[in-house]
C-alpha positions in Angstrom: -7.0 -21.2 69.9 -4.7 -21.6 67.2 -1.4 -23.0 67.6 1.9 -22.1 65.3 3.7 -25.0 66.5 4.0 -27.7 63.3 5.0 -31.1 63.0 6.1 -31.7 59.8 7.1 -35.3 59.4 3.9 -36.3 57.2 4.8 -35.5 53.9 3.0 -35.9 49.9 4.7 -36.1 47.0 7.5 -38.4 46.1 9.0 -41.6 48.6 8.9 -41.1 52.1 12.3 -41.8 53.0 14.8 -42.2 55.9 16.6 -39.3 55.5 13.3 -36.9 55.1 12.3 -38.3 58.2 15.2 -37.2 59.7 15.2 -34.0 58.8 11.5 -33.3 59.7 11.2 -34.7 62.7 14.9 -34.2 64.6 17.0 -36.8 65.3 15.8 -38.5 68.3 11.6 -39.0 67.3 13.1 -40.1 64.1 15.5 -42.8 65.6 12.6 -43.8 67.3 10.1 -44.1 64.5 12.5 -46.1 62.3 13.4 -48.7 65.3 9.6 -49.4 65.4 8.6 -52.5 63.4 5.1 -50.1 62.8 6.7 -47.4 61.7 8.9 -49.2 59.3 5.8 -51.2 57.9 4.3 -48.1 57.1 7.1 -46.6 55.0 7.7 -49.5 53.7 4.3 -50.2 52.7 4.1 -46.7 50.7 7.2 -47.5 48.7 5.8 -51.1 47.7 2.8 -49.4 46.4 4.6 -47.2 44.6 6.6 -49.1 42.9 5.2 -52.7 42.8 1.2 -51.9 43.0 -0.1 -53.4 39.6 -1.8 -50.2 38.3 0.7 -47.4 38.1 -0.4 -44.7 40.2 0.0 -40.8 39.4 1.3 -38.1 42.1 -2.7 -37.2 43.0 -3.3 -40.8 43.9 0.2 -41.0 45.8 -1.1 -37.9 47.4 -4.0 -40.0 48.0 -2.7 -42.8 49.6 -0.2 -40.4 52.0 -3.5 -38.7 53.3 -5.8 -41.8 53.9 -2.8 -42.6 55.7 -2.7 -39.5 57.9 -6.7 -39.9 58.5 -5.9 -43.8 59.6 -3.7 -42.6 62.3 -6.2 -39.8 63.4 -9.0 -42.1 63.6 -7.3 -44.8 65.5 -7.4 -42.3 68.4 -10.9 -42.2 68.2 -10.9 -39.0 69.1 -14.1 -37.0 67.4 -12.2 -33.5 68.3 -9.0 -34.9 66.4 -8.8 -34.6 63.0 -7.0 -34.0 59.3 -8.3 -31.2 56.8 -7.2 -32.0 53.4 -5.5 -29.4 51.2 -8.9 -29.8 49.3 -10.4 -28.3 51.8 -8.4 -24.6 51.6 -11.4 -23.0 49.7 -13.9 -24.2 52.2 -12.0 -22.7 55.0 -11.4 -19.4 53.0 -14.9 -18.9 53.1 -15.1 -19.7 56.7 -12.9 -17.0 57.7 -14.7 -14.7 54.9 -18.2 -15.2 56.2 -18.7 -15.0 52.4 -21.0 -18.0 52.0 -24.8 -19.4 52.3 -25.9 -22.7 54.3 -28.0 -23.9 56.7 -26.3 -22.6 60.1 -24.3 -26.0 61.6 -20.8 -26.5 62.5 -19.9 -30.1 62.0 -17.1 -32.4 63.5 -14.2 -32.8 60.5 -13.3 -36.3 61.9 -16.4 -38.7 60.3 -18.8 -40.2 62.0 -18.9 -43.6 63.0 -21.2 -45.6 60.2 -19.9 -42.6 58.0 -21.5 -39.2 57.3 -20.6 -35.7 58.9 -21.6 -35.2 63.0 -23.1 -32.2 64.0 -21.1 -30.2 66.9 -23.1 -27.1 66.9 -26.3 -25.3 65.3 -26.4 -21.4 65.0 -29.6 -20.1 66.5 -31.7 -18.2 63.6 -30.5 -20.1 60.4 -32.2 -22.6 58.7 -30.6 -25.9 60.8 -31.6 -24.4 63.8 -35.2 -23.3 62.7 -35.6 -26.7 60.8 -35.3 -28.6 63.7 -31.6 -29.9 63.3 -30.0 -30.4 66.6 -26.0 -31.0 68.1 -25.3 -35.1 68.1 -27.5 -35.6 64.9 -25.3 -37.1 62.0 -25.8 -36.4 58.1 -26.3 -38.7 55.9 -28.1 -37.4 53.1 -28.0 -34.2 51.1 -30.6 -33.4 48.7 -31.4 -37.4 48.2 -28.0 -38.5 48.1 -25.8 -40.5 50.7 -23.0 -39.1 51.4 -21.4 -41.5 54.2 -18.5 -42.6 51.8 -17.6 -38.8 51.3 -14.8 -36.6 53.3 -16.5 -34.0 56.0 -15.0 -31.4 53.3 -17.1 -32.9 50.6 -20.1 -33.2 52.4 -19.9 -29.2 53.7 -19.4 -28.7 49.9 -23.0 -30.4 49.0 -24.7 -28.3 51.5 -23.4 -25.0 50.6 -24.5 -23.6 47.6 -26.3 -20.3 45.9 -28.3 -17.4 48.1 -31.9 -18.6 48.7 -31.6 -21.9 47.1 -33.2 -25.5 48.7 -31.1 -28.5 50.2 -32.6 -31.2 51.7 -30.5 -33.0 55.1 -31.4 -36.3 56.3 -30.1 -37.2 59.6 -29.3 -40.0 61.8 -30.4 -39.1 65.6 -29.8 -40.5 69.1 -28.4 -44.1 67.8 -31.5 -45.0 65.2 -30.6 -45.8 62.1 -34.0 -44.3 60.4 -33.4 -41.1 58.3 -35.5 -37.4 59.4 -35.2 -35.0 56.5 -35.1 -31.6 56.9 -35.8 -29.3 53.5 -34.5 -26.0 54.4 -33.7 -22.6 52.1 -29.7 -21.4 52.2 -29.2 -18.0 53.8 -26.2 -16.3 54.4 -24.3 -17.6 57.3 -23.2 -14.3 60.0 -22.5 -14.3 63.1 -24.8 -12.8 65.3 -23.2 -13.3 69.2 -25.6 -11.9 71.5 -29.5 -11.5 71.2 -31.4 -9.8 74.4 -35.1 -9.5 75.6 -36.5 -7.8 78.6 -38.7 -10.3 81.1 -41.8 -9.9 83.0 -41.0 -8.2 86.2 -38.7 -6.5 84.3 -35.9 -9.2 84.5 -33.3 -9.1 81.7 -32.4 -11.9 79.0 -28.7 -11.9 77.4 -28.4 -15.2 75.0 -24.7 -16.4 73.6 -25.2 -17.6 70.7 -21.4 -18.7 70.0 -18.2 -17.7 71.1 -16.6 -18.4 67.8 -16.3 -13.8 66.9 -13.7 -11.9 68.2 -16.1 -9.6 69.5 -18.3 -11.8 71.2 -16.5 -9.9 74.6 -17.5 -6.4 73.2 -20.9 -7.4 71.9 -21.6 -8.7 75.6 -20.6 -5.8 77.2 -23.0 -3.5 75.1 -26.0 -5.5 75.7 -25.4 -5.6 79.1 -25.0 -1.5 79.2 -28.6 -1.7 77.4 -29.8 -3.8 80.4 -28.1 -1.5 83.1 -29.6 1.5 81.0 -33.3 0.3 81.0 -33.1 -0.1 85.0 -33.2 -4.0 85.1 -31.6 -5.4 88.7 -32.1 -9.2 87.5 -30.6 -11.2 84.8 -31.1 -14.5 82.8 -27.8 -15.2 81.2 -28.8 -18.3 78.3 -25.7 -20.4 76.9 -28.3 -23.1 75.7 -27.5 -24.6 72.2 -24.0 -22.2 72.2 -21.3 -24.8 71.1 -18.3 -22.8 72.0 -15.3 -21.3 70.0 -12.4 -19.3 71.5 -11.2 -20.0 74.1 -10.0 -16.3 75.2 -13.8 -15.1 74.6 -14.6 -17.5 76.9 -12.3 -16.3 79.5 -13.6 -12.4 78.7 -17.2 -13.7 79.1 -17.0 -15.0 82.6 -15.1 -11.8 84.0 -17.7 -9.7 82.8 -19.4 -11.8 86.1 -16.4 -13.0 88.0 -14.7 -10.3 90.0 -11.8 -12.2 91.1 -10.2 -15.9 91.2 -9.3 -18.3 88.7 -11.7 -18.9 85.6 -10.0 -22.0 83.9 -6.9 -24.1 84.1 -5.7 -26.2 81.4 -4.0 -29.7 81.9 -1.4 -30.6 79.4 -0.4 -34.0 79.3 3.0 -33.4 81.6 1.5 -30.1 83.5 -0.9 -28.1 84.8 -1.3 -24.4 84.2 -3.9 -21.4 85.1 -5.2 -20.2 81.8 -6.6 -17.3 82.8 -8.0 -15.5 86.1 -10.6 -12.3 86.9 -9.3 -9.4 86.6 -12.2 -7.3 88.3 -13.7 -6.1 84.7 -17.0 -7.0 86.0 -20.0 -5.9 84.3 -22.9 -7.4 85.5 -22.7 -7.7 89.7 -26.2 -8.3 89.8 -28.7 -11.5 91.0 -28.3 -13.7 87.8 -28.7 -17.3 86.4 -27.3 -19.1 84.0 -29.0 -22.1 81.4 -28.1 -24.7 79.7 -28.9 -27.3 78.1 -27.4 -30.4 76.4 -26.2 -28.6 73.5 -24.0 -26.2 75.5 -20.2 -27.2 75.0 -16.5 -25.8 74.8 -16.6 -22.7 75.6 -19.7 -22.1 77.3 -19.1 -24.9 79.6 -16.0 -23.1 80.9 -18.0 -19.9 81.5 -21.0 -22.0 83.3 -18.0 -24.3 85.3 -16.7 -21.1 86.6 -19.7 -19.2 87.7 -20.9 -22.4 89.4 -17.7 -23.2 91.1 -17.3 -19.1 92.8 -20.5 -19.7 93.6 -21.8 -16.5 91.3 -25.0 -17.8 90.7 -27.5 -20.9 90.5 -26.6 -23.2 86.5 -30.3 -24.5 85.9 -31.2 -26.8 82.8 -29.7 -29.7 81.2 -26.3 -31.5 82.0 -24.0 -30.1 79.5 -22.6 -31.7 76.0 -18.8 -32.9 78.0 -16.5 -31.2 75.5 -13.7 -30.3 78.1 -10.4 -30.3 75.5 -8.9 -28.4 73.6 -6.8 -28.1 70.5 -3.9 -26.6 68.4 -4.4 -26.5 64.8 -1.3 -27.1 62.7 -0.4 -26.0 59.3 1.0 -28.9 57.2 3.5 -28.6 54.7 1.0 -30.2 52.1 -1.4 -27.6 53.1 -3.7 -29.3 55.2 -4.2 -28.8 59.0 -4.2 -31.2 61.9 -6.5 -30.0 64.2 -5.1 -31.9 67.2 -6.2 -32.4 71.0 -3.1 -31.6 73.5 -5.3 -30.3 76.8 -8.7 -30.4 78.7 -10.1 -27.6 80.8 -10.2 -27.8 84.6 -12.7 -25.3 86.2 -11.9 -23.1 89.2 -12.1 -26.1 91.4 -10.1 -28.0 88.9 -13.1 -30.4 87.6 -12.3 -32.0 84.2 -15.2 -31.4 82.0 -14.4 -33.8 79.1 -17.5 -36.3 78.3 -18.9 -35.5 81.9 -20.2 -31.7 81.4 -21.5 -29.0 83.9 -24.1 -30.9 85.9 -26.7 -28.2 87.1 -27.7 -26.9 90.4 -31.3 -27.1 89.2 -32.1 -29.7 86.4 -35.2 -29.4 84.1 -35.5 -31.0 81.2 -35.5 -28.2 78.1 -39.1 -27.8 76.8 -39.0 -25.5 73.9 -39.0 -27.6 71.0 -41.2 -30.8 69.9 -39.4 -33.5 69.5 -39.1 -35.5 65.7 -40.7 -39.0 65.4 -38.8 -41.7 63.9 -39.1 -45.4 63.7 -37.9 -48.1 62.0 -38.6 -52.6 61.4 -38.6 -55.3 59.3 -39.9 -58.6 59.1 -43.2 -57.6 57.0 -44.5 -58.3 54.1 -43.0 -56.3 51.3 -45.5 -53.4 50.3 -47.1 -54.0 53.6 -48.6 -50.6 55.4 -47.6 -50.7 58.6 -49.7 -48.5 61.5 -48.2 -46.7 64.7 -50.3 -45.4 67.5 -48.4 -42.4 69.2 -49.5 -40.0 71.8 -53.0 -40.5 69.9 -52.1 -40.1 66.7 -51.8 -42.4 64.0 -48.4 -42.8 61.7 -48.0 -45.1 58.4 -45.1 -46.4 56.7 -45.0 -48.9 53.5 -42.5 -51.7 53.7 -39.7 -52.1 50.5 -39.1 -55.0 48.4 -37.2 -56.5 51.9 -40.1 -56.0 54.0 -38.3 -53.3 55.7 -40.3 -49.9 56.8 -39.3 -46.6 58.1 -40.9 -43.2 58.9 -39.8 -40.0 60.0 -41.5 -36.8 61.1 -41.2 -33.8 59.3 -41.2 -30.7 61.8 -42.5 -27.0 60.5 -39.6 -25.0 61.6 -39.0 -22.9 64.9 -40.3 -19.8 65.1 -37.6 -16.7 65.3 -37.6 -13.4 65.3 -37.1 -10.8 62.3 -34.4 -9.4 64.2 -32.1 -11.7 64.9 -30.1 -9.4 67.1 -33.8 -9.7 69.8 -34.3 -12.9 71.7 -38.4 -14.7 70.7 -39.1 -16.0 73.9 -41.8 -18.8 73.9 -42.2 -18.1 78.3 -45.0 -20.5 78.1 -43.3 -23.6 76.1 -39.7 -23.0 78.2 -39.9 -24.9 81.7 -35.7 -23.9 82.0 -36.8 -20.5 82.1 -39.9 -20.4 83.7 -37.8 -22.2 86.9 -34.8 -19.5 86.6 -37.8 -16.5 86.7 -39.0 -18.7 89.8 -35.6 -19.0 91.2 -35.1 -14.6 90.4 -37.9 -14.5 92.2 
């Protein structure tokens, strides 16, 4: 949720100064700053540049210096949900609230990744990421052959934006290795589509979230559940696998339409603790239900799985959830860029912090649907050498370079999805989550 409150004491353009510290900040945080041997370091530091640095620098390269300042300080809370958009960035984010662009479908992290590049945090179902193969935790490193780990997370959402129906090519980093999967995919304009439904053998209904991040994720929810209740189903698969969350409220709407009463989410502040929000009895759904996840699940849908699991509502099968359990206020500068910064976490009804531990669920089973990409890496060879792998039966090659260094990574044909992206594909015979949670209907 977004947060007016705005600290204004990091200013660009011209000397930061005593007295503009003062009047930012207030009088006591000021005092305090200035006593600080660190805080006088740093002013002091800018106004040596400034005036003593051998190459005179203009204002946009003083306005430089302020912001990789500002991005210092963010990233030594190593904090991937804490970070700085630049004033650069203003056009990106215009077309973020516009829906006005094309790309591939993936929200990524604005703080860098570690080694550099732009982290992954979510993946849209039904756009190119998602069909490609892309997944949450991978980090990008490439677009269209070039590396882009020295570049801002702006710069890099710049390079993989671009013209309706044109190609860009990702390569990624995954789980730790250092080897490079590509993914060629086609632009396509990026809409939000909340809520896609199917109806089950035995006539058991199938509601996915996509994404919490619409405004009418609430309404949308409520109209496919009608559709459920109108077509005579008593059972219900509720899916929040691969949602990476969004607003927070949506979340709260979301698990009353299966909550009747009691608390849905608390949120702990770093002096207090206060319920967020509570049932209301705007239940919609009071059928048997499950709900599954998987490891991409996070934010928002964690609260809505926490909740139902804690009352007790009904069974959470799948994967251990991704651990994002904070939240964040984002605050307008007065250069124009935004601090997006983390001052809570979410408890659940039974006041469990969910931060880097996740929803553990009541059944696990390890999610099936899609084929994993193969990836190695080595050196010590012979440059030019052809290296052979033996996997599962098959046989891989990669050529070492001049260092006698080789790499190889799978290229996957993408995921199969349905013309209408507002209907669920199932794959029932691929998907061991679901197959358990039509046993567990049962």
């Amino acid at each position: 949720m977004k947060g007016m409150r705005r600290f204004s004491w990091l200013l660009v353009g011209g000397a930061v100064v005593a007295a503009l510290v003062y009047a930012q900040i207030g009088r006591p945080n000021s005092d305090a700053f200035l006593r600080n041997r660190n805080g006088q370091a740093l002013m002091q530091t800018y106004q040596l540049i400034q005036d003593e640095y051998l190459q005179k620098l203009d204002q946009k390269k003083l306005d430089a210096v302020i912001q990789g300042g500002i991005r210092g300080m963010i990233g030594a809370l190593d904090d991937q949900f804490t970070s700085y958009t630049a004033p650069t960035s203003s056009s990106i984010r215009s077309q973020d609230l516009q829906g006005e662009f094309y790309g591939i479908g993936v929200s990524l992290s604005l703080q860098p990744a570690k080694g550099g590049g732009a982290q992954i945090i979510g993946v849209t179902r039904g756009l190119p990421g998602y069909n490609a193969g892309l997944k949450v935790g991978d980090v990008i490193t490439e677009v269209n052959g070039q590396d882009v780990t020295k570049l801002e997370v702006d710069e890099i959402v710049s390079k993989i934006r671009g013209p309706k129906d044109t190609k860009v090519t990702i390569g990624v980093r995954r789980d730790g290795s250092n080897a490079v999967i590509k993914f060629e995919m086609v632009r396509q304009k990026v809409e939000i589509i909340s809520v896609t439904k199917a109806i089950l053998p035995g006539n058991v209904g199938y509601v996915a979230l996509e994404t919490f991040a619409n405004v009418k994720v609430f309404e949308q929810l409520n109209a496919a559940l009608k559709e459920m209740r109108d077509k005579g189903v008593k059972k219900l698969v509720f899916d929040l696998r691969d949602n990476g969350g969004g607003l927070l409220d949506q979340g709260c709407q979301v698990a009353e339409a299966f909550i009747k009463e009691g608390p849905i989410v608390f949120t702990r502040y770093r002096t207090q603790t206060k319920l967020f929000c509570e049932a209301s009895g705007r239940v919609q759904w009071s059928g048997p239900m499950v709900v599954l996840v998987n490891g991409n699940s996070a934010s928002a849908s964690e609260i809505v799985a926490g909740a139902i699991q804690d009352t007790g509502r009904a069974k959470v099968i799948g994967e251990s959830t991704f651990g994002k359990g904070v939240g964040q206020n984002v605050i307008d500068l007065p250069n124009g860029g935004e601090l997006t910064l983390v001052t809570f976490e979410w408890l659940t009804p039974k006041k469990r912090a969910l931060n880097k531990t996740g929803v553990k669920p009541d059944i696990e089973v390890k999610d099936t649907r899609f084929e994993v990409p193969l990836a190695f890496e080595g050196t010590g060879v012979k440059p030019g050498e052809t290296v052979t792998l033996n996997v599962g039966g098959k046989t891989y090659t990669a050529k070492a370079d001049e260092k006698g260094k080789f790499t190889f990574s799978q290229t996957l044909p993408p995921r199969p999805q349905s013309e209408d992206r507002g209907q669920a594909l199932i794959e029932l015979e691929k998907d061991a989550i679901l197959q358990r949670a039509l046993e567990e209907l049962k």
